[in-house]
C-alpha positions in Angstrom: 92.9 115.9 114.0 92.1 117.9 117.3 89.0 119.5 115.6 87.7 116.0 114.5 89.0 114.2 117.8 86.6 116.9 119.8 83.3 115.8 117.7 84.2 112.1 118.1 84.2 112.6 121.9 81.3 114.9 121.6 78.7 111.6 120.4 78.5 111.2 124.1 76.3 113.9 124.5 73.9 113.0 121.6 70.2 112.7 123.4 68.1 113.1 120.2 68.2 112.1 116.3 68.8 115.8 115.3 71.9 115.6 117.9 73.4 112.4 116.3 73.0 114.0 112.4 74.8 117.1 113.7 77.8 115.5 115.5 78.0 113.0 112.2 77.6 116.2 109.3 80.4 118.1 112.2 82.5 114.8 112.0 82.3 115.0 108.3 83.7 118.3 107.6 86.2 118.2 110.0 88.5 115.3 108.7 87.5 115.4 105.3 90.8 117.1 104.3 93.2 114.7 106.7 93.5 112.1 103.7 93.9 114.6 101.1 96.3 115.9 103.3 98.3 113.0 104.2 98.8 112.1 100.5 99.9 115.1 99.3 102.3 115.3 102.1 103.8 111.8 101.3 104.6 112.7 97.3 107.2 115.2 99.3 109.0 111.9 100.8 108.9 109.3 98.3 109.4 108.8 94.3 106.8 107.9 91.5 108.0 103.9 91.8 107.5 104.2 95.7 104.0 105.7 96.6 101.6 102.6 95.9 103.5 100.6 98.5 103.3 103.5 100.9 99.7 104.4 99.7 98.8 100.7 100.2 100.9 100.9 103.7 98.8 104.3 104.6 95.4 102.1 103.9 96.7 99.3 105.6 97.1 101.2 109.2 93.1 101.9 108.5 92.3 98.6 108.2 94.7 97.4 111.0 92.4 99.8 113.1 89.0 98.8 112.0 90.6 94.9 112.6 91.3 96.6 116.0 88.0 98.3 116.5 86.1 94.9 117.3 88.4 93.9 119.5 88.6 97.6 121.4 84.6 97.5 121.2 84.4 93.9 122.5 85.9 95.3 125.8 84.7 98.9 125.8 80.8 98.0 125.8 81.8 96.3 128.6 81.5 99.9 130.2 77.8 100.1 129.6 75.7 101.6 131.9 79.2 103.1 133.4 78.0 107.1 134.6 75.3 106.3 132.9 76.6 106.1 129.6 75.4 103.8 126.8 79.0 101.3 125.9 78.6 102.8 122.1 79.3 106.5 123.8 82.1 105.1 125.7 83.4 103.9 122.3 83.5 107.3 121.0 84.6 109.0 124.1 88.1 106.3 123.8 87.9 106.8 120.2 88.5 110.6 120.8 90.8 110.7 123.5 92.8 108.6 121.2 92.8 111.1 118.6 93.8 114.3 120.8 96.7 112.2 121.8 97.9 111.4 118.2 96.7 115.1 116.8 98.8 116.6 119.6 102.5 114.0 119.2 101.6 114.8 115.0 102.1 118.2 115.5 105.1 118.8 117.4 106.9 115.6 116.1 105.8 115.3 112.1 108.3 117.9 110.1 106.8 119.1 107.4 109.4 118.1 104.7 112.9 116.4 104.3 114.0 119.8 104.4 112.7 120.6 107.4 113.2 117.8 110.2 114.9 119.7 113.0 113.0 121.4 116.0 110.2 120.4 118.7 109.9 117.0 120.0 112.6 115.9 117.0 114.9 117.6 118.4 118.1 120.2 117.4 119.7 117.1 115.0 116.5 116.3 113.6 115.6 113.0 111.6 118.0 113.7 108.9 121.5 115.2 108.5 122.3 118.0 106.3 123.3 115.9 103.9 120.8 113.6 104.0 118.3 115.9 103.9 120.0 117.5 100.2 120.0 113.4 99.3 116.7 113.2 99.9 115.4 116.4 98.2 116.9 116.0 95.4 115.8 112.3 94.5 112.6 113.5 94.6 112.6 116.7 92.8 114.9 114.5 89.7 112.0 111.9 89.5 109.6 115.0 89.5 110.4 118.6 88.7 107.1 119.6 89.5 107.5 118.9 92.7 109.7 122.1 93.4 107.0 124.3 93.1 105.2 122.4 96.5 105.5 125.2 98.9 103.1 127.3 96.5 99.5 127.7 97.1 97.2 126.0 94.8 95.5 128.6 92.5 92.2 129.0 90.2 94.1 128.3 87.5 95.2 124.5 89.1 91.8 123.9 89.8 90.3 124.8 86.1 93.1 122.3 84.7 91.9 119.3 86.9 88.2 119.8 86.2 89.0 120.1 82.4 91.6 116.9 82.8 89.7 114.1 81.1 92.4 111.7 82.4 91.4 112.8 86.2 87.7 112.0 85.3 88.2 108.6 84.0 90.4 107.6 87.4 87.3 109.7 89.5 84.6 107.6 87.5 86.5 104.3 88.2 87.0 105.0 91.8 83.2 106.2 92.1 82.2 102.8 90.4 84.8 100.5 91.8 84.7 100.8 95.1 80.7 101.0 95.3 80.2 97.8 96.8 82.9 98.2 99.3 80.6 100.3 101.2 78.0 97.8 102.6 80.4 95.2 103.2 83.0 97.1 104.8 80.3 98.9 107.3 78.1 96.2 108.3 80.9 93.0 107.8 79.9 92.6 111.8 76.0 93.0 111.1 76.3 90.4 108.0 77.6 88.0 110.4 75.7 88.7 113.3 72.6 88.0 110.8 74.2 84.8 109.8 73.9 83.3 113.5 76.4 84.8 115.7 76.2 86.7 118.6 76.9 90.4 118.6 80.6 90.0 120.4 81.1 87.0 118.1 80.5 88.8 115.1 82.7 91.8 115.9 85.5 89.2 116.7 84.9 87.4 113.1 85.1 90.6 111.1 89.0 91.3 112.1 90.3 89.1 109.7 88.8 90.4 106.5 90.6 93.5 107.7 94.1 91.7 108.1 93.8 89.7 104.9 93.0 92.5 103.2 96.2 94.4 104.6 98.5 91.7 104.0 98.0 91.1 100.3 96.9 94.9 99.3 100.7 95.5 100.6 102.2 92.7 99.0 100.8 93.4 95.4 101.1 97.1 96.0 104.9 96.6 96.7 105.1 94.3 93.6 103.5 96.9 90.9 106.2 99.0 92.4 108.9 96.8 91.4 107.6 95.4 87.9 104.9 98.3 86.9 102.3 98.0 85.1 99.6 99.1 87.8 96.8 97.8 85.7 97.4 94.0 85.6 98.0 94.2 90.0 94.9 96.3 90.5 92.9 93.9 88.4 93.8 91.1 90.9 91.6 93.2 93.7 88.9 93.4 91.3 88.4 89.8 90.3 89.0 88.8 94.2 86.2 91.2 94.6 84.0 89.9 91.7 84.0 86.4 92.9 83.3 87.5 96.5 80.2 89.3 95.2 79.1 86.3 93.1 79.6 84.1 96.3 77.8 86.1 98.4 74.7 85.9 95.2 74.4 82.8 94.4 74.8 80.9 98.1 72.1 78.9 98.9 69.6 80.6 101.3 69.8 77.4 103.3 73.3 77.6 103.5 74.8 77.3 107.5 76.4 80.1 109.0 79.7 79.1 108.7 79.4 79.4 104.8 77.6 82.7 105.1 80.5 83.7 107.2 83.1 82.0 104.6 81.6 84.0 101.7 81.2 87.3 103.2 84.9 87.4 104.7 86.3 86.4 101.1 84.0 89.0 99.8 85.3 91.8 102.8 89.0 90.6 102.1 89.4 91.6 98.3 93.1 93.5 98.0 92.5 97.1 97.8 94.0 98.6 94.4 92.9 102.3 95.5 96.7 103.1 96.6 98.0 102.2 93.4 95.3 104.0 91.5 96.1 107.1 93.2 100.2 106.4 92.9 99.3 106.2 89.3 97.3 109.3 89.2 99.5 111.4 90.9 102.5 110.5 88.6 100.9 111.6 85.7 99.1 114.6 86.9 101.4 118.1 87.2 101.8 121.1 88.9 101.6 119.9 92.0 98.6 122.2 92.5 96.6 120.3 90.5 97.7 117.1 92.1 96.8 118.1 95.1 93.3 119.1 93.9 93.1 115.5 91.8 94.2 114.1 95.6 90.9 115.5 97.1 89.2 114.7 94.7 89.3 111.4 94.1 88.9 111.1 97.8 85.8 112.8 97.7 84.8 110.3 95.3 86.0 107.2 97.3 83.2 108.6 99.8 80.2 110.0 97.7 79.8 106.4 96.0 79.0 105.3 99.5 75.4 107.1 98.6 74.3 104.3 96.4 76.7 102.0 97.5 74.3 101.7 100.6 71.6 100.5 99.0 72.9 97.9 96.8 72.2 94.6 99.0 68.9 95.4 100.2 66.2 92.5 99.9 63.8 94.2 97.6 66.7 95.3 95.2 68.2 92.1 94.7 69.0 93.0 90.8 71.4 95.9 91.6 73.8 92.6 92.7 73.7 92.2 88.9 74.3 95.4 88.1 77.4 95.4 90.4 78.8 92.1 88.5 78.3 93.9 85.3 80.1 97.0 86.8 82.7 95.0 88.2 83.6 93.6 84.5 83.3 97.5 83.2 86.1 97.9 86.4 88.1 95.4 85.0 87.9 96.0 81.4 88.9 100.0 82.1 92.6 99.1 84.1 92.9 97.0 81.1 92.3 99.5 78.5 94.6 102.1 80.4 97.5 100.2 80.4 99.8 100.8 83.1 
């Protein structure tokens, strides 16, 4: 986080184009692994019927910040011109110093397992107490044995047996696909609605709820596959929220007013994320925990790479890849049907 929280302050100095790719390539690399990271380090804490709540809990702080982010930006740009700064450097600069300070309180207060919750800023007693700390150990390593072996490094032989997993492929191909249109909608919600009729501040103000809609009801379904299983039939309630949205945001009227533009775009934006339960249910069926954690990057790398053609899937002169997205949408739902759950 400190590595990634210098870059995000660095945008301030960007001056040219072949500044801006470097700091955004440099942002890249550095907290690509943090996600990874963070889910591997929550199947220590919590059982197989536990992790899509927390998953969707763990998605729902991102989207609680990018509700946040128009609202921080709304009064940020407001420093324009301050030092002679341009407000979207300001942005960043906040943005970073933000990230230092969390980076640094993670390190010296985050214990590394349920083990291990005594010392720094937790203190001699730690979190837990002995006892507790044997309690929760052991639930974990009696709904998974595999998780004993999480202290070991992750060897050639874990990564051969999740690139030869065909099970790991088909949850990689339905991420790549399934969350293809996210990309657009999600990174330029505010622009959509700015185009629509609303001024820029406006538009950053309307976005925020997509994010909190979305948060509330990924949680709430999340929690339920938990309690009933079958992660299938929940995640397929995402993916026909999403399919309407798309076929809303298709077949509207170009002389529509902007209210309805807006309407149809935040329903679209606001689909229930089934990624956290996609990646509970990958993770309990995917062992040594090696390999898990190798099937945990990659199916993050995958949630990212589709945002390569995602990009270019609204654009004016392409106007049939929208079809082609209602078509994959239908493959998306089909293929949590077929898998069961």
């Amino acid at each position: 986080m400190t590595s990634w929280a210098i870059v995000t302050w660095a945008h301030c100095l960007v001056h040219n184009f072949a500044g801006f790719l470097t700091v955004r390539i440099l942002i890249a690399a550095t907290e690509g692994g943090f996600i990874p990271t963070c889910l591997t380090y929550m199947t220590r804490w919590y059982k197989t019927t536990e992790m899509a709540t927390r998953l969707a809990c763990f998605w729902a702080a991102q989207n609680l910040a990018s509700a946040s982010s128009g609202l921080i930006a709304f009064g940020v740009f407001r420093l324009e011109g301050t030092l002679g700064l341009e407000g979207w450097k300001w942005l960043f600069i906040v943005d970073g110093i933000i990230t230092h300070v969390v980076g640094f309180m993670a390190f010296f207060y985050v214990p590394s397992s349920p083990m291990r919750t005594a010392g720094k800023l937790r203190g001699k007693k730690g979190w837990l107490t002995e006892r507790q700390s044997r309690i929760a150990t052991l639930r974990i390593f009696r709904d998974d044995e595999t998780k004993r072996s999480g202290d070991k490094h992750v060897s050639l032989k874990d990564i051969l047996q999740a690139a030869t997993d065909t099970n790991l492929w088909v949850h990689l191909i339905i991420t790549f696909l399934g969350q293809m249109h996210e990309t657009p909608i999600y990174s330029y919600l505010p622009s959509i609605i700015k185009d629509s009729g609303f001024a820029t501040t406006t538009a950053n103000l309307l976005a925020a709820p997509a994010y909190i809609i979305n948060l509330i009801f990924s949680v709430i379904i999340a929690h339920n596959s938990d309690k009933r299983g079958n992660v299938a039939l929940h995640a397929i309630i995402g993916s026909a929220w999403a399919l309407l949205g798309v076929c809303l945001l298709e077949f509207l009227p170009d002389t529509a007013d902007r209210w309805s533009l807006y309407g149809a775009a935040l329903f679209a934006a606001s689909a229930p994320s089934w990624h956290g339960m996609q990646i509970a249910w990958m993770s309990a069926n995917l062992a040594p925990n090696g390999k898990r954690s190798i099937a945990l990057a990659a199916v993050i790398a995958f949630a990212n790479i589709n945002g390569v053609p995602g990009s270019q899937l609204y654009r004016k002169l392409d106007r049939f890849m929208v079809k082609i997205l209602l078509y994959e949408q239908k493959v998306l739902l089909f293929s949590w049907t077929c898998r069961g759950g």
